[in-house]
VEXMAR-592784 format. One line per field, with one value per residue (C-alpha): residue number from 1; residue in one letter; z, y, x. Coordinates in steps of 0.05 Angstrom, whole numbers. Layout:
num = NUM | ... .
residu = a | ... .
up = Z | ... .
north = Y | ... .
east = X | ... .
! end
This chain:
num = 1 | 2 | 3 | 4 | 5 | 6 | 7 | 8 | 9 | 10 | 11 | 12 | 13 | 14 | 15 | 16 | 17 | 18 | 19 | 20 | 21 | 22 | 23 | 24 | 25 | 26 | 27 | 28 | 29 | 30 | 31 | 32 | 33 | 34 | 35 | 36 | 37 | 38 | 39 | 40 | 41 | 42 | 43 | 44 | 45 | 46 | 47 | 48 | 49 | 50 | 51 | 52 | 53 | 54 | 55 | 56 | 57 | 58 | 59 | 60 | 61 | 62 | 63 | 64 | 65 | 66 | 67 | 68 | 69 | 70 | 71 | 72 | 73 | 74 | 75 | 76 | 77 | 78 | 79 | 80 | 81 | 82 | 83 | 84 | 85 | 86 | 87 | 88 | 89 | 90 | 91 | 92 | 93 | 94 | 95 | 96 | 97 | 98 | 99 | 100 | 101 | 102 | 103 | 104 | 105 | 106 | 107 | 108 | 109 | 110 | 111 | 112 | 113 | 114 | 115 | 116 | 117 | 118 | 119 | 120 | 121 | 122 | 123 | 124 | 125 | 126 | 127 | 128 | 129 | 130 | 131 | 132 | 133 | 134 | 135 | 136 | 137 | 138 | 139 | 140 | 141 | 142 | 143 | 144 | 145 | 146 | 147 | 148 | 149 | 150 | 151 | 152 | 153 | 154 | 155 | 156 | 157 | 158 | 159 | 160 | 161 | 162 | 163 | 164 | 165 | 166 | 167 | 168 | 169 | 170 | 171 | 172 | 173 | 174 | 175 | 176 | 177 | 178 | 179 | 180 | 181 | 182 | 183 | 184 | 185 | 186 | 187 | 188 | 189 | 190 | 191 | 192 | 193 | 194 | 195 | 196 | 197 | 198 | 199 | 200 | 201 | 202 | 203 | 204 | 205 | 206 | 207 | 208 | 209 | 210 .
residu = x | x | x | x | x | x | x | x | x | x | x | x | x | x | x | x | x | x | x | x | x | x | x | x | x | x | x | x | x | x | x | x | x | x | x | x | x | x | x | x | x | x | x | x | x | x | x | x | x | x | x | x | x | x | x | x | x | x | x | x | x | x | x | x | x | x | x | x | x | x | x | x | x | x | x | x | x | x | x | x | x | x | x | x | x | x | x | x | x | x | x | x | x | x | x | x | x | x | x | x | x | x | x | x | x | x | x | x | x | x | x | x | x | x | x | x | x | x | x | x | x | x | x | x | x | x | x | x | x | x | x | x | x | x | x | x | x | x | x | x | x | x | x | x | x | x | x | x | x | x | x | x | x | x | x | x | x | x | x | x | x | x | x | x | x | x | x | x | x | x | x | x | x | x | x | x | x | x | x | x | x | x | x | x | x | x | x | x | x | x | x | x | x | x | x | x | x | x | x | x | x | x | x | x | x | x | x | x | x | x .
up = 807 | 740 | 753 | 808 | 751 | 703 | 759 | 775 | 700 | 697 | 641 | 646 | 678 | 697 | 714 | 731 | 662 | 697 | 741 | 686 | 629 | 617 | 636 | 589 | 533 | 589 | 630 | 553 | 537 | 602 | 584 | 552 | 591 | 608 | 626 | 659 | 679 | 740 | 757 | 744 | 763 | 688 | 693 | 740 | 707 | 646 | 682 | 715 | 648 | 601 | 667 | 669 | 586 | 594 | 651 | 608 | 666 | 634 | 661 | 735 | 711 | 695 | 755 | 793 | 763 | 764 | 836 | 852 | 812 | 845 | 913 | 901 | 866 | 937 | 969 | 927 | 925 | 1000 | 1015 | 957 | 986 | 1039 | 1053 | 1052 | 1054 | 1034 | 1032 | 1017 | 999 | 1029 | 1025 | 1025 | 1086 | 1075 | 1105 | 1039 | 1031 | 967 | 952 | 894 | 840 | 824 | 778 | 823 | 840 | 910 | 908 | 848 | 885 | 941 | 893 | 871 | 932 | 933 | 971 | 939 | 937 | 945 | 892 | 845 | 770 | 731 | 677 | 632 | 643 | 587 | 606 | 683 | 704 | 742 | 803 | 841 | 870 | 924 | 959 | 1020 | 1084 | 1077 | 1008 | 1048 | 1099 | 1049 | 1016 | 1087 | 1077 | 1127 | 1121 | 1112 | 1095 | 1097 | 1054 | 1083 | 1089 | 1115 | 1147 | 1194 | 1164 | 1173 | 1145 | 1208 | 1252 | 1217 | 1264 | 1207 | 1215 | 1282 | 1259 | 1200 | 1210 | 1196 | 1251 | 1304 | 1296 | 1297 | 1217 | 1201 | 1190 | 1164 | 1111 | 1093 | 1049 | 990 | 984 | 941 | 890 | 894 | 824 | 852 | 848 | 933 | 945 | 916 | 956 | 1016 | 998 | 990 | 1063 | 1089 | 1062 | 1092 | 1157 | 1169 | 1130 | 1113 | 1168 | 1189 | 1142 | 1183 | 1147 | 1181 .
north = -512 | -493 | -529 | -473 | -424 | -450 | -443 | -373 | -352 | -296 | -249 | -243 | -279 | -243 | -305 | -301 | -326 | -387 | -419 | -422 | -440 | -507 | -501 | -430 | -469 | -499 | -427 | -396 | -439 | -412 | -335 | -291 | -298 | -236 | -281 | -234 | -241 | -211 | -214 | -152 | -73 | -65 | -133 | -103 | -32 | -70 | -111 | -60 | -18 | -86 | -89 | -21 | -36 | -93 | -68 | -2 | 49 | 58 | 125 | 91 | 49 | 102 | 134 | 79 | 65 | 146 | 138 | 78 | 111 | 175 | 137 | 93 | 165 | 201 | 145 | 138 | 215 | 222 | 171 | 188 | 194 | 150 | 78 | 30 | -34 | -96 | -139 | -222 | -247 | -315 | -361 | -440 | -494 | -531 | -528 | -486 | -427 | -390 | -332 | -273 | -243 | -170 | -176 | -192 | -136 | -132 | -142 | -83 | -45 | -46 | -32 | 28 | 50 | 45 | -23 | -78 | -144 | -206 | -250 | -213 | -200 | -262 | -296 | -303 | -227 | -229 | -290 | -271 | -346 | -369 | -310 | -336 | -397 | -438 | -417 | -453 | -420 | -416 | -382 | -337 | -315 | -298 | -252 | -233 | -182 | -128 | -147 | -211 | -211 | -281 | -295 | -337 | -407 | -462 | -500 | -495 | -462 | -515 | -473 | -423 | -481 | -488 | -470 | -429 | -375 | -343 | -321 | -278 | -205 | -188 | -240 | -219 | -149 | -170 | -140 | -205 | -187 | -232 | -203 | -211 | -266 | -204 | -209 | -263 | -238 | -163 | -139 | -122 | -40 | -49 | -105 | -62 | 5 | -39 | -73 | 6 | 16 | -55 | -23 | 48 | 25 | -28 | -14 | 70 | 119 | 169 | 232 | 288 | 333 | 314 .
east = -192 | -221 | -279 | -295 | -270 | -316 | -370 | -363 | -363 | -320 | -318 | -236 | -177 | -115 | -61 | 3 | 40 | 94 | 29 | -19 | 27 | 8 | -78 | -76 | -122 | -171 | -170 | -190 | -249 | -273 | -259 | -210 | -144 | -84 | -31 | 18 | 93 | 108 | 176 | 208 | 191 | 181 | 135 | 93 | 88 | 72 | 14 | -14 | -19 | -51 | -98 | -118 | -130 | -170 | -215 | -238 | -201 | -125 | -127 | -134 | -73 | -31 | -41 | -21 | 43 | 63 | 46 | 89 | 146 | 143 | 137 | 206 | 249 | 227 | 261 | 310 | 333 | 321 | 371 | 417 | 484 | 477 | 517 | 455 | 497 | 487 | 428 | 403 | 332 | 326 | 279 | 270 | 253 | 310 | 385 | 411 | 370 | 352 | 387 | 346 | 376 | 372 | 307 | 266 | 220 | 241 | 307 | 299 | 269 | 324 | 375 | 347 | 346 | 419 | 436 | 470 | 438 | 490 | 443 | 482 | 456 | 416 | 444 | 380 | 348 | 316 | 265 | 269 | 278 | 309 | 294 | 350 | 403 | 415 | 469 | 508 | 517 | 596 | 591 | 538 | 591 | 633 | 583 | 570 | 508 | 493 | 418 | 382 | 308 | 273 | 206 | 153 | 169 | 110 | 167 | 217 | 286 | 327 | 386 | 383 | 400 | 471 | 528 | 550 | 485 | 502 | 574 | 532 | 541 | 463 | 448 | 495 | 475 | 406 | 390 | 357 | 273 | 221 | 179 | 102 | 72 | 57 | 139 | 134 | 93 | 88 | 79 | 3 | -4 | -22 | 38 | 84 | 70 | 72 | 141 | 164 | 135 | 168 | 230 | 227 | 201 | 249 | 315 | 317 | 334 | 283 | 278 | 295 | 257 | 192 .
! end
């Protein structure tokens, strides 16, 4: 409501670029605006950086992101070696989910961690749109992925009702996990350290050095 936004006076806005497209001259008259895509790993390396910029503490900023990096090649080199299968980001309500591409920051970050993500690459990677496809459950069975995570949906997933879903492998071996709302856009220095932690916890086997 930018009648709120207007309210509160704020000395800087920090909008995600693809919801504030179209109100970026009315968000500007209100204060200076950092319209941010946040997509990508690189997206949210980049953000975090122009954030860190605009807030006078770039130091902070590069801490953060040396942090996250260091964080995902631990995982990545601890697990290096090891089959880590295949994996589908679903979302959607409806009775043919939504399948991710590879760009997307989680489904990134899974594939550096050495699984391979049935989205498949995106034809446009250089604008990072669109994140994904909808894909029917029949050309899901084909892809047949070892894991299936599912983003937050306010409805019932009408697509899990399909008699096509039990025969999935992830869902008769019981790899199918619902993930947090921060899933969806987790290009956040916090969301992303948490999506790491999702992944470890749910997905990596147990380092047996500890």
């Amino acid at each position: 409501n930018l009648e709120v936004l207007s309210s509160v006076r704020p000395d800087l806005v920090i909008a995600i670029r693809r919801y504030t497209e179209k109100d970026g001259d009315q968000i500007e008259a209100i204060a200076p605006l950092l319209a941010l895509d946040l997509i990508t790993v690189e997206d949210s390396l980049r953000a975090v950086e122009l954030a860190g910029q605009a807030l006078g503490k770039p130091a902070k900023a590069e801490a953060l992101n040396d942090r996250f990096l260091e964080h995902v090649q631990s995982l990545a080199q601890r697990n290096h070696g090891k089959p880590m299968g295949t994996v589908a980001l679903l979302t959607s309500g409806s009775e043919t989910p939504f399948v991710y591409y590879d760009h997307f920051l989680p489904t990134a970050l899974l594939e550096r961690l050495g699984f391979d993500n049935v989205g498949g690459k995106p034809p446009n990677p250089e604008s990072g749109i669109p994140l994904g496809y909808r894909i029917s459950l029949e050309a899901l069975l084909k892809l047949n992925p070892d894991t299936i995570l599912l983003l937050p949906t306010s409805r019932q997933r009408a697509f899990t009702m399909n008699p096509i879903w039990p025969y999935l492998k992830a869902v008769s071996t019981g790899q199918v996990y619902e993930m947090p709302h921060y899933w969806k856009e987790g290009a956040g220095p916090i969301a992303r350290e948490r999506i790491l932690d999702d992944i470890q916890r749910l997905l990596l086997a147990p380092d047996s050095g500890t």
